[in-house]
Each structure stands twice: as C-alpha cells, then as structure tokens.
C-alpha positions in Angstrom: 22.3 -11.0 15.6 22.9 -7.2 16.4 21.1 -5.1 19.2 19.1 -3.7 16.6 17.6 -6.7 15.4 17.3 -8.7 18.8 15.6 -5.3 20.3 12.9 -5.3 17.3 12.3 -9.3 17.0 11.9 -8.8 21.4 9.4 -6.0 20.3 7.4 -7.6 17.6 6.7 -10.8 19.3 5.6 -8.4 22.9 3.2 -6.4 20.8 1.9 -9.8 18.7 1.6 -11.6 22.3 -0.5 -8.2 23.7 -2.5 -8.5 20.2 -3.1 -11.9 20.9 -3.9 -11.3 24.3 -6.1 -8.9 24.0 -8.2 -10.4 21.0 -8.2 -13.6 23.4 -9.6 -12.3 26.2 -12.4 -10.1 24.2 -13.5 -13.1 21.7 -12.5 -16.0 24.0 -13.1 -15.2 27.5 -9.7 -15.8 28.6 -9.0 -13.7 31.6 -5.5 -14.6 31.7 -2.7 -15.8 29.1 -3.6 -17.0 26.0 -6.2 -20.2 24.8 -5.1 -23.1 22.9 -5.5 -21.7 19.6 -4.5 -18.4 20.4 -1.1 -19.6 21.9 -0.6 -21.9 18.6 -1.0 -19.0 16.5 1.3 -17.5 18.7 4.0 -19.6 18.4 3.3 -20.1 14.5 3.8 -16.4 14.3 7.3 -16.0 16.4 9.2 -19.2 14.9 8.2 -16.8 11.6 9.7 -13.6 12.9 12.6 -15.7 14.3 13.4 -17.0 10.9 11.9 -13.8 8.9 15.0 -12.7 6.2 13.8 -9.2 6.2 13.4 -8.2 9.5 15.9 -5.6 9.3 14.4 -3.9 6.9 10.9 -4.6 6.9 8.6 -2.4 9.2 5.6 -4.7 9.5 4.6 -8.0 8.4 1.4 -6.4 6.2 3.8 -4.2 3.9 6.3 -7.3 3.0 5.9 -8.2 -0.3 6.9 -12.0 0.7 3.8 -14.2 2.2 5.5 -16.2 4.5 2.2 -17.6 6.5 0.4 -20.0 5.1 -3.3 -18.9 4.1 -5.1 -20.0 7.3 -3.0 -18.5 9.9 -2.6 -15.4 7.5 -6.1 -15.4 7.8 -6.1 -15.8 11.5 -3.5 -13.1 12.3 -5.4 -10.9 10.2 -8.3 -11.2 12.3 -6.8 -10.7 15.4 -4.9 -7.3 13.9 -8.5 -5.8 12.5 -9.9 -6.5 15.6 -7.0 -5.6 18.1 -4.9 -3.1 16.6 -7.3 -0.1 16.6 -7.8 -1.0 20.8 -4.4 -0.9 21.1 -4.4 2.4 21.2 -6.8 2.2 24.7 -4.9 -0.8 26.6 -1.1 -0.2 25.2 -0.9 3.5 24.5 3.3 3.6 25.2 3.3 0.4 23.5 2.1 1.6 20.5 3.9 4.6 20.0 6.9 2.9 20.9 6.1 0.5 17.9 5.4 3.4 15.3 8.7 5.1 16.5 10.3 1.5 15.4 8.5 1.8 11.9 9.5 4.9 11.2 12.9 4.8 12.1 13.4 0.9 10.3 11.8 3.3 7.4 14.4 5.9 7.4 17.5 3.6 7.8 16.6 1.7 4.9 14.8 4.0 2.1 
C-alpha cells in the first residue's frame, strides 16, 4: 500500500471513529470511547475500508456505486452520518476541512 492510500484509509477510519464518537456520546450517553454497538459498527466499518477495492479513487463511501454494507449497518452508518456530519463542523472544524481537502484532491487525480 502506498503513502497515499495508508494516509487516506488512517484518515477515514479517524473521522468515522470521531462520527461514531460523537453520535455515541449525544444518543448514548457515553462520555468516553465508544458503546457496544457503536464500537461493532465501528469495526464492521474499518475491516470494510481495509478491504474497500476503490479506495484510491473513491472520495466517500455515499458516492460509490458498489454497496459493500450489508442493509442494517448501511442503515446504521447512515444514521450516525445524518446526525453527526453536519456537527462536525462545531467539534472537528480542522478535521473536516482536512477531509474535504482529501475529497477534492482524490477528485482531481482521478477524473
């Protein structure tokens, strides 16, 4: 795996764990780390990244035309996005950015 690749799997799976976290601690009460069924999902999610086929060229999970999650944790992880990615902006501002500057430049590099 090149530096590319391992930099933007690492970066995924920090901004899915800060998703999760966030979503856990708001719906869940968790103050710290992640639930049981948060940390599953979790875990379901990275092995998926881990093995994803595309990840060099994809930008995010939602615009790959290949539905790698099965339908419950797709629903799951969709749940957690609608309700953590518009307050990510609030708690991870740098994080954010940081993963829109990865988007776009995934985007450029392969259109």
């Amino acid at each position: 795996m090149d530096n590319f690749l391992e930099a933007k799997t690492a970066h995924e799976k920090k901004i899915l764990g800060e998703m999760l976290r966030l979503y856990c601690r708001k719906k869940h009460g968790v103050k710290d780390g992640l639930c049981p069924e948060c940390g599953a999902l979790y875990a379901y999610a990275c092995g998926k990244i881990d093995r994803c086929p595309f990840m060099k060229e994809k930008t995010f999970c939602s615009a790959c035309k290949v539905h790698c999650y099965g339908q419950e944790m797709r629903n799951k992880i969709k749940t957690v996005m609608r309700f953590s990615g518009p307050r990510m902006m609030l708690y991870h501002p740098l994080l954010v950015i940081k993963h829109m500057i990865v988007g776009l430049r995934t985007r450029k590099t392969h259109d």
